[in-house]
C-alpha positions as a Markdown table, in Angstrom:
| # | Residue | x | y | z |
|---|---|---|---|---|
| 1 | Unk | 0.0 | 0.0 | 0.0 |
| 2 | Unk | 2.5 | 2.1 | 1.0 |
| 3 | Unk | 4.8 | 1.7 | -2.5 |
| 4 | Unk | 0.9 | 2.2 | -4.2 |
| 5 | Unk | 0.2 | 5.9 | -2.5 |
| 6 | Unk | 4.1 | 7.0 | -2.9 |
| 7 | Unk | 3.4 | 6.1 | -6.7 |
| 8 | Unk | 0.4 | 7.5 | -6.7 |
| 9 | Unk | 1.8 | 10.7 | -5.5 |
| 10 | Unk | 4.3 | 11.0 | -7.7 |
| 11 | Unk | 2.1 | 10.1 | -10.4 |
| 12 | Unk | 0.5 | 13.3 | -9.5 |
| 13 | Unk | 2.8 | 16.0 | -8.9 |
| 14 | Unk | 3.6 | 16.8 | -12.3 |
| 15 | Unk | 0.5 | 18.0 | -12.9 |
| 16 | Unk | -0.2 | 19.9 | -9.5 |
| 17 | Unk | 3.1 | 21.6 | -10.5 |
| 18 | Unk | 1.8 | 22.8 | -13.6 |
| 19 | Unk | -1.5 | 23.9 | -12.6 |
| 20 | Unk | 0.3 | 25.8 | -9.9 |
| 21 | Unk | 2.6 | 27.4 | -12.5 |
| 22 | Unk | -1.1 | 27.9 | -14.7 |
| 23 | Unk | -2.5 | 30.3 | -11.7 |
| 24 | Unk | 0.7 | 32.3 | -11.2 |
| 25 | Unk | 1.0 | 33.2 | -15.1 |
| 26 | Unk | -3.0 | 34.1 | -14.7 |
| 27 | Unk | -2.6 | 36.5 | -12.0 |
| 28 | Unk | 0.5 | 38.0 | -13.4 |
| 29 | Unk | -1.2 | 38.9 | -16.7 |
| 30 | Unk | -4.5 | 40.1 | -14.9 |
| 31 | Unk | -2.4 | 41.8 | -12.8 |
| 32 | Unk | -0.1 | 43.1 | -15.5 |
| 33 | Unk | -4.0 | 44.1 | -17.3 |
| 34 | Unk | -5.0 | 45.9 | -14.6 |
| 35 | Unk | -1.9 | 48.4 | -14.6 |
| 36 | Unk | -2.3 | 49.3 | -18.6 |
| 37 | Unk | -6.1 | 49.7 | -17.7 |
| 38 | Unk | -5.1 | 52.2 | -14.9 |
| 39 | Unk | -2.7 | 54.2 | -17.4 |
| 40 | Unk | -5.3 | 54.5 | -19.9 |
| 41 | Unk | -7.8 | 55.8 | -18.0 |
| 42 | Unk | -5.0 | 58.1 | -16.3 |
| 43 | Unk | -4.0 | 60.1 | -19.5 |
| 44 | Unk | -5.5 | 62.4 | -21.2 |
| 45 | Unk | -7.5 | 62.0 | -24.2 |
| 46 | Unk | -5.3 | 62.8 | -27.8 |
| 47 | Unk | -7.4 | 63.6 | -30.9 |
| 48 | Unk | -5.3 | 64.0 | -33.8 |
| 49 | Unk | -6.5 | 66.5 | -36.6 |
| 50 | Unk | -9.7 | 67.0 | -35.0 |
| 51 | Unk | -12.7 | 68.0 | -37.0 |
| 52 | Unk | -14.2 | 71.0 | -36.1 |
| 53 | Unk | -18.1 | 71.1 | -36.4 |
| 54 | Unk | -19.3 | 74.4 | -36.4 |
| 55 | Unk | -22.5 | 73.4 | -35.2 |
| 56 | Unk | -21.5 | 71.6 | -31.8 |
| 57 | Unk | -21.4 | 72.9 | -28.4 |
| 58 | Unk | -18.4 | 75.8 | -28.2 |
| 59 | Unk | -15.8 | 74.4 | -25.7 |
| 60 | Unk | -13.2 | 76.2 | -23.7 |
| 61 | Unk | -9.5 | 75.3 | -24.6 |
| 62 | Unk | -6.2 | 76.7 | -23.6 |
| 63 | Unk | -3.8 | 77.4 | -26.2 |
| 64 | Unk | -0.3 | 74.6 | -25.6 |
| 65 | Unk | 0.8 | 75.4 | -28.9 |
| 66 | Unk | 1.1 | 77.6 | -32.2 |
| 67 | Unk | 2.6 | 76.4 | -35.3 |
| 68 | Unk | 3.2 | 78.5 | -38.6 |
| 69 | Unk | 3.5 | 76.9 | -42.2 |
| 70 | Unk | 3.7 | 78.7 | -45.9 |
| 71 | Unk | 5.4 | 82.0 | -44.8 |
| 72 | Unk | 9.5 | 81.8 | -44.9 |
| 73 | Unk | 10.3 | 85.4 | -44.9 |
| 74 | Unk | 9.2 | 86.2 | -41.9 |
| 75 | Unk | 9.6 | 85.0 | -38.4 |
| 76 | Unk | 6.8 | 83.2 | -36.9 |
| 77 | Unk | 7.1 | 85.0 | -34.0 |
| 78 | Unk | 5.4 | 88.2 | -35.9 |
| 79 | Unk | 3.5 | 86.0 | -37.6 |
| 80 | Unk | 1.6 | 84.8 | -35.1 |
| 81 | Unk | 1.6 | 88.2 | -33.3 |
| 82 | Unk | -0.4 | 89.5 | -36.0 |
| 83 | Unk | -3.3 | 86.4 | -35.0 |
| 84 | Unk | -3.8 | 88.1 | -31.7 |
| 85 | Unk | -3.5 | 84.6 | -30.7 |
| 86 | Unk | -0.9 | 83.1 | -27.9 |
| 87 | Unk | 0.1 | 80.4 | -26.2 |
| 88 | Unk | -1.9 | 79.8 | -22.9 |
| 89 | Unk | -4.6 | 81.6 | -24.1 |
| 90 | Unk | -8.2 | 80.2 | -23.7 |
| 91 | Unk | -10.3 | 80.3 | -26.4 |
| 92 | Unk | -13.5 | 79.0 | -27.2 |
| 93 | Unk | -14.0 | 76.4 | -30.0 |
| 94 | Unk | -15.9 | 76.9 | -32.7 |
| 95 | Unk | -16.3 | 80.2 | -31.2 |
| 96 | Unk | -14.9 | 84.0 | -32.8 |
| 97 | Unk | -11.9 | 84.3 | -31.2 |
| 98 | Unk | -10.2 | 81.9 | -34.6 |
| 99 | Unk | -12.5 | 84.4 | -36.9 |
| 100 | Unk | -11.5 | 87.0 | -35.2 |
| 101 | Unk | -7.9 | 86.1 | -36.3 |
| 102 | Unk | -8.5 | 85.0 | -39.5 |
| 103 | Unk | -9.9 | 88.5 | -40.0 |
| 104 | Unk | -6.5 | 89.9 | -38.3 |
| 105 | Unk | -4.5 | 88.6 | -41.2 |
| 106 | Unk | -6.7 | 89.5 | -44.1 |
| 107 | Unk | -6.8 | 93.1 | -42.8 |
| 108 | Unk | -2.9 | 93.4 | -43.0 |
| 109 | Unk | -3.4 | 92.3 | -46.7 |
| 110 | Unk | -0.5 | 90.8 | -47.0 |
| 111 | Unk | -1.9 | 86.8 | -47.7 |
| 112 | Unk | -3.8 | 85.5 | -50.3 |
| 113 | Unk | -5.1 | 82.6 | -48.4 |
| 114 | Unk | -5.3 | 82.1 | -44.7 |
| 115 | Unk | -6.4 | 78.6 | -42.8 |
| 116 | Unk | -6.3 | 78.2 | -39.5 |
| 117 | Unk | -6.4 | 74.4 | -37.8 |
| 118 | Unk | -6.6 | 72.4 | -34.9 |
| 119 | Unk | -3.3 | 69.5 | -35.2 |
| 120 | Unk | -4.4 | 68.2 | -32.1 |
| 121 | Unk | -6.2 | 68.3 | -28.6 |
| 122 | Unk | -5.1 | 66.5 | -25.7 |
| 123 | Unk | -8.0 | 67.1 | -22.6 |
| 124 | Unk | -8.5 | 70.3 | -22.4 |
| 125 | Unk | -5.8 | 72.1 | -24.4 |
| 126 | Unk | -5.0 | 73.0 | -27.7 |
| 127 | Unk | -2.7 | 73.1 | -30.7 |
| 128 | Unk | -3.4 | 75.4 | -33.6 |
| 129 | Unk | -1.7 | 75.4 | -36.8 |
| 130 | Unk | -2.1 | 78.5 | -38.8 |
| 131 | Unk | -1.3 | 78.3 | -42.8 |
| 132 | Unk | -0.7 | 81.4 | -45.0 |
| 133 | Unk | 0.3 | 81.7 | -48.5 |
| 134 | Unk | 1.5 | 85.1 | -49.2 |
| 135 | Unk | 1.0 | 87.8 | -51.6 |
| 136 | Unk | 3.5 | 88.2 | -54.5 |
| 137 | Unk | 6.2 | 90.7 | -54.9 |
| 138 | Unk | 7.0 | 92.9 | -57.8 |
| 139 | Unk | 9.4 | 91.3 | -60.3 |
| 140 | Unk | 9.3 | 94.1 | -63.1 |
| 141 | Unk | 6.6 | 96.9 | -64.3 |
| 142 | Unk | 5.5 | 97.9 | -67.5 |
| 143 | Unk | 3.9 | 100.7 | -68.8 |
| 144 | Unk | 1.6 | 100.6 | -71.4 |
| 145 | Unk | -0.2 | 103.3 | -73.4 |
| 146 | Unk | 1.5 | 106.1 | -71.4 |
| 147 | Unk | 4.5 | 108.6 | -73.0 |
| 148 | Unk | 8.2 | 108.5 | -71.7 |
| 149 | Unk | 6.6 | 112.1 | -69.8 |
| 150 | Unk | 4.0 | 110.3 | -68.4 |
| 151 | Unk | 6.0 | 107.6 | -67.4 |
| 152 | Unk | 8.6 | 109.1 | -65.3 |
| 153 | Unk | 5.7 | 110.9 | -63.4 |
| 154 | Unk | 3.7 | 108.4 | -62.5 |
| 155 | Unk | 6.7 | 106.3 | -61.7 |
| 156 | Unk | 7.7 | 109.1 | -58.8 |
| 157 | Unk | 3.7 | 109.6 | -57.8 |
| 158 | Unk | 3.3 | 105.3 | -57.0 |
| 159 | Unk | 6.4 | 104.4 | -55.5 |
| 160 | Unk | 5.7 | 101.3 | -56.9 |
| 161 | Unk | 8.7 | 99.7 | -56.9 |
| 162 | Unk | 10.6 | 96.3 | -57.4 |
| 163 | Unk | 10.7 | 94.1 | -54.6 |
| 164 | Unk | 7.4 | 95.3 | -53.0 |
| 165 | Unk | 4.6 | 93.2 | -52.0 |
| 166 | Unk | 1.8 | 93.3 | -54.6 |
| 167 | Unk | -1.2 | 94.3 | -51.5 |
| 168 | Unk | -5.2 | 95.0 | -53.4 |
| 169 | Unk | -4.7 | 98.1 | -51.5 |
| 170 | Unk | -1.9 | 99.0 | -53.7 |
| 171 | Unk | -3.3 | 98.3 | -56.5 |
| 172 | Unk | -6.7 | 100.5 | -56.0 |
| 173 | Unk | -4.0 | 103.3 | -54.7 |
| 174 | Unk | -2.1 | 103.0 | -58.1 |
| 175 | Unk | -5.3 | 103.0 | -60.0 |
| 176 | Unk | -7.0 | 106.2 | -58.2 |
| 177 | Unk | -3.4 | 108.1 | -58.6 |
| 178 | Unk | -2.8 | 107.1 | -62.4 |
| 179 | Unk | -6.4 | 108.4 | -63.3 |
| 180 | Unk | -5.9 | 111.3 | -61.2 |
| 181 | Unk | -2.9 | 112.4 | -62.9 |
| 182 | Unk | -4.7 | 112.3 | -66.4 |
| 183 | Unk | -8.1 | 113.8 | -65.3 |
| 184 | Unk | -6.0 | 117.4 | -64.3 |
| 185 | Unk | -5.1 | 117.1 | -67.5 |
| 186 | Unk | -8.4 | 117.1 | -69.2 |
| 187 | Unk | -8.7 | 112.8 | -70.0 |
| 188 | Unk | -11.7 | 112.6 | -67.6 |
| 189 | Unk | -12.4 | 109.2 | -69.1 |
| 190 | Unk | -9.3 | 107.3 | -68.8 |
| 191 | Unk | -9.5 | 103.3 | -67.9 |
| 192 | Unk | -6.5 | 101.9 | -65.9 |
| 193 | Unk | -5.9 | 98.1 | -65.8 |
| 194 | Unk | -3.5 | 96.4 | -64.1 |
| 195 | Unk | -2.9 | 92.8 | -64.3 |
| 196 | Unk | -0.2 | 90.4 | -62.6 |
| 197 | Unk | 1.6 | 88.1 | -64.4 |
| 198 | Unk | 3.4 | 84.8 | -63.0 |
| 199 | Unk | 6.8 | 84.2 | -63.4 |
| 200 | Unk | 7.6 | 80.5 | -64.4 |
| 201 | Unk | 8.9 | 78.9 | -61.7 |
| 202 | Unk | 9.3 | 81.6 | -59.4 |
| 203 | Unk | 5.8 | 81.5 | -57.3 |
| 204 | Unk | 6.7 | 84.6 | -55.4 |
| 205 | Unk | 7.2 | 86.9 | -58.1 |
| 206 | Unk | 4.9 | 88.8 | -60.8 |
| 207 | Unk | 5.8 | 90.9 | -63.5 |
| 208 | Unk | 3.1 | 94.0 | -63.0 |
| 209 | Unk | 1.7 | 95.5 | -66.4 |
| 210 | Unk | -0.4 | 99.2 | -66.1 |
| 211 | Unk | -2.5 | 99.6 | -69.0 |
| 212 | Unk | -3.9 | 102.9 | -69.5 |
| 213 | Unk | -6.4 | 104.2 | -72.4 |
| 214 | Unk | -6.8 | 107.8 | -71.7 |
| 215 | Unk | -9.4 | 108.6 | -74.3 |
| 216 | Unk | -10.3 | 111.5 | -75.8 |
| 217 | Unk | -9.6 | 115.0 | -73.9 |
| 218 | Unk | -13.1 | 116.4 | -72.5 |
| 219 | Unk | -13.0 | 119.9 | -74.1 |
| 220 | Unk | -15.5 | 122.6 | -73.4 |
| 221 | Unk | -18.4 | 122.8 | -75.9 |
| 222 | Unk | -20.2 | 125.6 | -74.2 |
| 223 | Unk | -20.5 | 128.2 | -71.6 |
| 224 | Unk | -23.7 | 129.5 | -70.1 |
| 225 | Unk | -24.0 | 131.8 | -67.6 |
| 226 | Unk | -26.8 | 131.8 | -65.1 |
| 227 | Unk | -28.2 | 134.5 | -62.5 |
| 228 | Unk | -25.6 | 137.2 | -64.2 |
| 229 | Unk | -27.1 | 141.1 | -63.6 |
| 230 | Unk | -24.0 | 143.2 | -63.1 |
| 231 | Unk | -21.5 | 142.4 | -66.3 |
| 232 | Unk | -22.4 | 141.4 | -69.7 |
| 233 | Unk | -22.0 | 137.6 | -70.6 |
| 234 | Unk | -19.2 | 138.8 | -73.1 |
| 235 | Unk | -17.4 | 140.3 | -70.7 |
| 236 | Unk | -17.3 | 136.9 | -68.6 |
| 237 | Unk | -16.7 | 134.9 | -72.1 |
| 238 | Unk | -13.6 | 137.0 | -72.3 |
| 239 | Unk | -12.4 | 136.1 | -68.7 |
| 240 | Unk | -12.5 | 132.5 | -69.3 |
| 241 | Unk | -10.9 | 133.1 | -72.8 |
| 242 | Unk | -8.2 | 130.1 | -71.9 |
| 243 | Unk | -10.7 | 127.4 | -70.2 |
| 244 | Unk | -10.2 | 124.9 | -72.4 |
């Protein structure tokens, strides 16, 4: 009996062995489980590339970070200055205060093209990444339609000159100034065009071309004089002899 039960008993420890190995493995891994479980619900949230739906609830963030792209002549420390937007600022999103910078840059005039992003959101802050493509600058200008005279005037009146930034304020300026110049001297019906032209591969230049068609002079057909009782109308006529 006794050889039987020792045989028996060693029949069987293999297998207690490895059953006892079985449970310490489980309860490592459950153990192991419950630590990445408790990291997870530890950290904070991270959306990449968020979607912005204009129509949710706006949300408070705090600004962790601005990034710049598209602009390489200018550091993005003024860049961003000119968003009114800075780091550890709380904003609400969607909300104005992104309009409200978006409108910051297209007042300068300076961009043709201004997007500003979320890259990422991580609880309750914020990463914005604002892209600007900026205006051309002024490769070469041509005159066309206007004399040498002309020319040489107009150049000192614009101060349009190469290397500046092509702005729309600029060109209405240099419109209003070119047809000013030929309305004093009697085209009142002068059209001014001016159209940019790309450079092949050179994305940040333009070659600028002024057309102007001053028409015909406006002459004087006719004068008439109205509510005259002290001097005769020929004696007025002969004042204004030289109106033209």
């Amino acid at each position: 009996m006794a050889r039987q039960e020792n045989k028996f008993n060693n029949q069987r420890t293999p297998f207690m062995k490895f059953r006892k190995t079985s449970i310490i493995l489980t309860l490592l891994c459950l153990c192991f489980c419950l630590h990445l479980g408790a990291q997870e619900v530890g950290d904070e949230e991270v959306i990449e590339n968020p979607e912005i739906l204009y129509s949710s609830t706006p949300k408070k963030y705090e600004i962790a970070g601005i990034k710049v792209e598209g602009v390489t002549n200018y550091e993005d420390y003024v860049l961003i200055g000119l968003s009114g937007l800075s780091v550890g600022q709380t904003i609400k999103i969607p909300g104005n205060d992104i309009t409200t910078a978006v409108k910051h840059y297209w007042r300068h005039g300076l961009f043709s093209d201004v997007r500003i992003s979320a890259e990422k959101i991580v609880g309750d802050k914020i990463y914005l990444k604002i892209f600007l493509t900026q205006r051309p600058r002024v490769s070469d200008i041509h005159f066309n339609g206007v004399k040498k005279s002309d020319r040489e005037d107009l150049q000192a009146k614009l101060g349009l000159v190469k290397g500046s930034q092509i702005t729309p304020n600029m060109i209405d300026r240099t419109k209003i100034i070119i047809k000013k110049h030929y309305d004093e001297k009697g085209f009142k019906n002068a059209q001014v065009d001016i159209v940019e032209r790309p450079i092949a591969g050179k994305d940040d230049l333009v070659d600028i071309d002024i057309n102007v068609d001053r028409k015909d002079k406006v002459k004087v057909h006719q004068i008439t004089f109205t509510g005259n009782s002290v001097l005769k109308a020929k004696k007025l006529k002969r004042v204004m002899k030289k109106t033209n």
